[in-house]
Wavefront OBJ file of the C-alpha trace (Angstrom):
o trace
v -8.828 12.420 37.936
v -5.504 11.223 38.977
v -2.861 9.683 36.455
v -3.575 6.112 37.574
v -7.080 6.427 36.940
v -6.724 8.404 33.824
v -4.569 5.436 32.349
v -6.711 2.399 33.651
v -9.786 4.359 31.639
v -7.432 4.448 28.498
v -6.584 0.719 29.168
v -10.132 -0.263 29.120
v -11.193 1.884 26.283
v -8.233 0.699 24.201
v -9.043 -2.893 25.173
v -12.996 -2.385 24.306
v -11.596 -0.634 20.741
v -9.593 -3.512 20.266
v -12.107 -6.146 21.029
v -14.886 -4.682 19.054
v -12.564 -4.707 15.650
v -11.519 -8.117 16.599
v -14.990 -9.098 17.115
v -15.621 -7.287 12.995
v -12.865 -9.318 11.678
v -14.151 -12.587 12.782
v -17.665 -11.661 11.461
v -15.930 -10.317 8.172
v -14.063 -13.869 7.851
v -17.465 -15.476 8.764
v -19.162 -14.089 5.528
v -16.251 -13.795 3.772
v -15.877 -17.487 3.533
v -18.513 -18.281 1.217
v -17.796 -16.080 -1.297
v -13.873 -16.848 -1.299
v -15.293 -20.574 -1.854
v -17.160 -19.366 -4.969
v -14.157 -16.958 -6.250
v -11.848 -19.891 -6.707
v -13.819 -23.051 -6.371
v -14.665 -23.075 -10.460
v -11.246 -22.535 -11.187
v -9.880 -25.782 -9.348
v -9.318 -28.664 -10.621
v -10.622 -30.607 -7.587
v -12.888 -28.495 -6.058
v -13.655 -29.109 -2.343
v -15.622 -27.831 0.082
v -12.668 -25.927 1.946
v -11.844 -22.457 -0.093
v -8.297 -22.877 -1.159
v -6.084 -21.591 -3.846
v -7.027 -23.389 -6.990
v -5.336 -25.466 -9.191
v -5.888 -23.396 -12.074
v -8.358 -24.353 -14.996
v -11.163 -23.407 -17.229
v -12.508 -27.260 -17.759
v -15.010 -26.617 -15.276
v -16.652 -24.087 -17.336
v -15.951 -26.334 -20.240
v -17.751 -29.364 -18.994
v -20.732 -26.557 -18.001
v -20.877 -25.515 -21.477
v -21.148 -29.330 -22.637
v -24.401 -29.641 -20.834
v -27.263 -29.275 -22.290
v -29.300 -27.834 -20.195
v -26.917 -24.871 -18.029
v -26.713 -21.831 -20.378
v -30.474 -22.550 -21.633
v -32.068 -22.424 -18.283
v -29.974 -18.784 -17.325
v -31.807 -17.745 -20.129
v -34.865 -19.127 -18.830
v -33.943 -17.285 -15.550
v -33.421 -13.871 -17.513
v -37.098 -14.650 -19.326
v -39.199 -15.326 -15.696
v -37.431 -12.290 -14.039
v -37.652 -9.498 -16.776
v -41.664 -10.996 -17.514
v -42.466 -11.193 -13.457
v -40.393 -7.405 -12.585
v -42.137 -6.162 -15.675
v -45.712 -7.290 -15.079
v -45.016 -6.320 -11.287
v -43.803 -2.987 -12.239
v -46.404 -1.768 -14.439
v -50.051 -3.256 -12.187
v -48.324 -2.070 -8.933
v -47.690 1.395 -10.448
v -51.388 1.405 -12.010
v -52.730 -0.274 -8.280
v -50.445 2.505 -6.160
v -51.572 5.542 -8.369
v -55.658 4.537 -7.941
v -55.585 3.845 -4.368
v -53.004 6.477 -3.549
v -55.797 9.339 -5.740
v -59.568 7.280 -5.308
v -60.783 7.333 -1.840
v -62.703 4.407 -1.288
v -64.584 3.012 2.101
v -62.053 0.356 3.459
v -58.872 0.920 1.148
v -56.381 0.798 4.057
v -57.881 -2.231 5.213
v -57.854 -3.962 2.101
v -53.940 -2.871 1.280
v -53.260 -4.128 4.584
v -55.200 -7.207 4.252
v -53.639 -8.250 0.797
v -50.296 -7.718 2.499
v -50.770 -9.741 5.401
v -52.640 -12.429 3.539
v -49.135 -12.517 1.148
v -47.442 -12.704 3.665
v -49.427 -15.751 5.389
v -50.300 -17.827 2.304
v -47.061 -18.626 1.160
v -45.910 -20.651 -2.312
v -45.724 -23.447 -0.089
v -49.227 -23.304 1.318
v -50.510 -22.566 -1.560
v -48.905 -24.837 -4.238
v -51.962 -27.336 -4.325
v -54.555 -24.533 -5.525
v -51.865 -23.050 -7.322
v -50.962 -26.053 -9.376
v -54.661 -27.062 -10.035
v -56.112 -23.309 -11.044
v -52.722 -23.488 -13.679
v -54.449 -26.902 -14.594
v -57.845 -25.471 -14.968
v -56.574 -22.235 -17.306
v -53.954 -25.061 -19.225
v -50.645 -22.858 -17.698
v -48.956 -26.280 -17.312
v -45.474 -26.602 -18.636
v -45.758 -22.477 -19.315
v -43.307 -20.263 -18.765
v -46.477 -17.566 -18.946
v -48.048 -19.246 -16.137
v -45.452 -19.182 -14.218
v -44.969 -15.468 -14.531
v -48.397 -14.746 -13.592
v -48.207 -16.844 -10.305
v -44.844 -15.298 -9.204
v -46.235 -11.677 -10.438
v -49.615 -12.343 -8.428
v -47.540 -13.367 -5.337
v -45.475 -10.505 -5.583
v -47.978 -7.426 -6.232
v -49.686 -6.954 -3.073
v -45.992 -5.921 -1.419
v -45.271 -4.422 -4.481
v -48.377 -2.093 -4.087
v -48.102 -1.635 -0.600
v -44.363 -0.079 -0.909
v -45.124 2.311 -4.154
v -48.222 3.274 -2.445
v -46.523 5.352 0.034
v -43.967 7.254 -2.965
v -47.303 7.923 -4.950
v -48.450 9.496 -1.149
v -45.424 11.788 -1.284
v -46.275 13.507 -5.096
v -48.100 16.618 -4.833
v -51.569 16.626 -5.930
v -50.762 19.890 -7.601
v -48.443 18.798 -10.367
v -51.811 16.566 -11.459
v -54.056 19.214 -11.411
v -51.627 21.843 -13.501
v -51.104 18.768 -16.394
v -55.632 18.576 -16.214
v -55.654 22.153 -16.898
v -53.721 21.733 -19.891
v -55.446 19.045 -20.998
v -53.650 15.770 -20.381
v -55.764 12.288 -19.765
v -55.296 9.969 -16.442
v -53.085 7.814 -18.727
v -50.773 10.704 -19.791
v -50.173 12.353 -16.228
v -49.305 8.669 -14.948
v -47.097 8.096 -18.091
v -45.258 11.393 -18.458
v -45.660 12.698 -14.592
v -46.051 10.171 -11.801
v -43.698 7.720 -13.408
v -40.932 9.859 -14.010
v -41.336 11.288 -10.207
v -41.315 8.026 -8.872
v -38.650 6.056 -10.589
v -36.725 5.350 -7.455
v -39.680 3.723 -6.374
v -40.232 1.571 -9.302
v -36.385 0.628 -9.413
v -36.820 -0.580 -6.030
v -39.552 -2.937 -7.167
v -38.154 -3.765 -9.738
v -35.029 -4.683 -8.448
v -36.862 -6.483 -5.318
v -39.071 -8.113 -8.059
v -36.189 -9.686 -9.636
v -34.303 -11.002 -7.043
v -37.641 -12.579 -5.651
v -37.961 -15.010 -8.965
v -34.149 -15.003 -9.579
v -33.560 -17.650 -6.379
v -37.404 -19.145 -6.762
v -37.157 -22.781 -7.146
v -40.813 -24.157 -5.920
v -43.197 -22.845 -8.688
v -41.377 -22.879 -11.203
v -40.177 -26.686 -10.589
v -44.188 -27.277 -9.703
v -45.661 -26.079 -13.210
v -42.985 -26.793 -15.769
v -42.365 -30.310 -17.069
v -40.177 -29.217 -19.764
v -36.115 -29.209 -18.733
v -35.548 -26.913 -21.370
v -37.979 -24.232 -19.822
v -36.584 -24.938 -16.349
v -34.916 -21.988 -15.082
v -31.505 -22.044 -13.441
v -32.207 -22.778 -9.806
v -34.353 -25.675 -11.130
v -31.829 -27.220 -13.249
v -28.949 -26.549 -10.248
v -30.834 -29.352 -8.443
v -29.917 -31.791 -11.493
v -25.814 -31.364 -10.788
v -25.721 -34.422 -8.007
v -25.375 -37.626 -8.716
v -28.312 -40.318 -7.819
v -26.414 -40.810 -4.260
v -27.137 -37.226 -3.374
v -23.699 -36.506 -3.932
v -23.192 -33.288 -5.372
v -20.649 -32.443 -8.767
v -18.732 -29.336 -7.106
v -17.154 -28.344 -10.287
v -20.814 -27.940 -12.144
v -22.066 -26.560 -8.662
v -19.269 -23.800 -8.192
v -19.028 -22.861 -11.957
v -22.846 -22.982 -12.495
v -23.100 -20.717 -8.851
v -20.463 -18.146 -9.888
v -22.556 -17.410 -13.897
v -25.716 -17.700 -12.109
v -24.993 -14.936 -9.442
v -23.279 -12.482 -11.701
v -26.579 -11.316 -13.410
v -28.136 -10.325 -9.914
v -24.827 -8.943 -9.009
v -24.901 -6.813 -11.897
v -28.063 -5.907 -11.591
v -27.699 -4.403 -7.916
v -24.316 -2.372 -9.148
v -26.212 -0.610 -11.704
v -29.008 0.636 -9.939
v -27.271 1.698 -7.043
v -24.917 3.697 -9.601
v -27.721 5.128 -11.212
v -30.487 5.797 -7.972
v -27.682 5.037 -5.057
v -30.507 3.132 -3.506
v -31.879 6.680 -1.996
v -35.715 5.719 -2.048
v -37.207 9.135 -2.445
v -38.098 10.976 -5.058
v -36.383 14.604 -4.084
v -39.712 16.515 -4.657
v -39.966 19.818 -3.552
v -43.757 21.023 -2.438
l 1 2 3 4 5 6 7 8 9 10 11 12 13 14 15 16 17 18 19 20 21 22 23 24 25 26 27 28 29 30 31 32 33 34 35 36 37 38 39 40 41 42 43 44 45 46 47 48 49 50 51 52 53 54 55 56 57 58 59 60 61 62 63 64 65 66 67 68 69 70 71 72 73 74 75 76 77 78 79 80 81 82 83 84 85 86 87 88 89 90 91 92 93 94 95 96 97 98 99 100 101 102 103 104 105 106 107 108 109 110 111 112 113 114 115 116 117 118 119 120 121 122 123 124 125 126 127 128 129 130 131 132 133 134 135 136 137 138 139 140 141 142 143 144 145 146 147 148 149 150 151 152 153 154 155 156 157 158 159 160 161 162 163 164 165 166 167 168 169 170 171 172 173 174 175 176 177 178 179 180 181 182 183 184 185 186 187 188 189 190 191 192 193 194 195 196 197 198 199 200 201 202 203 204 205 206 207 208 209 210 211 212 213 214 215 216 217 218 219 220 221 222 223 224 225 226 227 228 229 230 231 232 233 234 235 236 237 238 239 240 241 242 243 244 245 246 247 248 249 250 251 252 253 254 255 256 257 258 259 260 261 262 263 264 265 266 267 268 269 270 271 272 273 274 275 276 277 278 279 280 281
């Protein structure tokens, strides 16, 4: 290759390297730009919808902490999320280990089934049998009902996903804990779980931010503002116009993400988000 050559191909490999990290840095700005609106937004005194340095102040969070409803329904939030991951957690675990071990005609069909019917009837489709079977069992105004309509919406994904790490544990570590002796309830207590925690932390995690953002059901079934969670009472901060209060908005936005935030940073520090269980056959 000549010298001419050999410096046009540079030219158009330094122009493709330079558009590709031009094209990044727009992207980057692009989803950047939210979250620089909710880093300083609660701190400004007259909080627009452009992100700009602030006008520094705490009355924002001040004039959160006067309502009455805010901190009471992040409470509510941590309540519906721990109940649903929990419930979620435990019957998927219980659902995966059975039709992972029990052969039964049909059980592919019927994990696949449950999944794609999940998938089809949404909260949205189903809100009208929803809200009258919650009627029918007196779940109204319940925070209890509405953990076991998000958990029952959840578990058929939930069971699909652990079903594959119970798949991956050796049948042989469950026959050595028979031999000595140890009941069903024992080898999934002190053997699968423990083998399969990545698994479950991935549920749970998935479990949490499902009911964390979920504003439909819970608005549907609960009549009481002081059960509302958060993303219910975040639909109170506009005014009767439509108009919505930015400094409530941004302040309420920047306590109400911090828990999922958290959440995410300490499971990846503890599992890294590696889902396997690192068993060696």
């Amino acid at each position: 290759m000549t010298p001419l050559k050999l410096r046009n191909a540079e030219a158009r490999r330094t122009v493709r390297t330079i558009g590709y990290y031009t094209c990044c840095c727009l992207l980057l700005a692009f989803f950047s730009l939210p979250l620089l609106w909710l880093a300083f937004a609660p701190f400004d005194r007259d909080p627009g919808v452009a992100a700009s340095l602030p006008a520094f102040t705490l009355d924002n969070f001040g004039e959160l902490l006067d309502n009455p409803y805010a901190m009471r329904s992040l409470g509510n939030s941590v309540l519906l999320a721990a109940g649903t991951g929990a419930a979620v957690v435990v019957f998927a675990a219980l659902a995966a280990y059975a039709l992972s071990r029990v052969r039964i005609p049909g059980r592919d069909a019927l994990l696949y089934a449950l999944l794609l019917l999940s998938s089809i009837v949404t909260g949205t489709a189903a809100m009208v049998p929803l809200f009258n079977l919650a009627y029918e069992l007196n779940l109204i105004d319940s925070q209890l009902g509405v953990i076991l309509v998000l958990s029952g919406g959840l578990l058929p994904s939930a069971i699909f996903i652990l079903k594959d790490f119970m798949d991956g544990m050796p049948r042989s570590y469950e026959e050595s804990a028979q031999v000595f002796g140890a009941s069903p309830l024992q080898i999934v207590a002190h053997l699968v779980v423990p083998l399969v925690r990545p698994g479950l932390a991935t549920i749970a995690v998935w479990s949490v931010a499902q009911v964390w953002g979920n504003f439909l059901i819970p608005f549907l079934l609960l009549r009481d503002p002081e059960k509302s969670p958060a993303a219910v009472v975040m639909y109170t901060f506009y005014t009767e116009g439509g108009q919505p209060d930015l400094a409530l908005i941004s302040s309420f936005s920047l306590l109400y993400s911090l828990p999922v935030v958290l959440m995410f940073v300490l499971v990846s520090s503890r599992y890294g988000f590696r889902f396997h269980g690192g068993i060696k056959r």
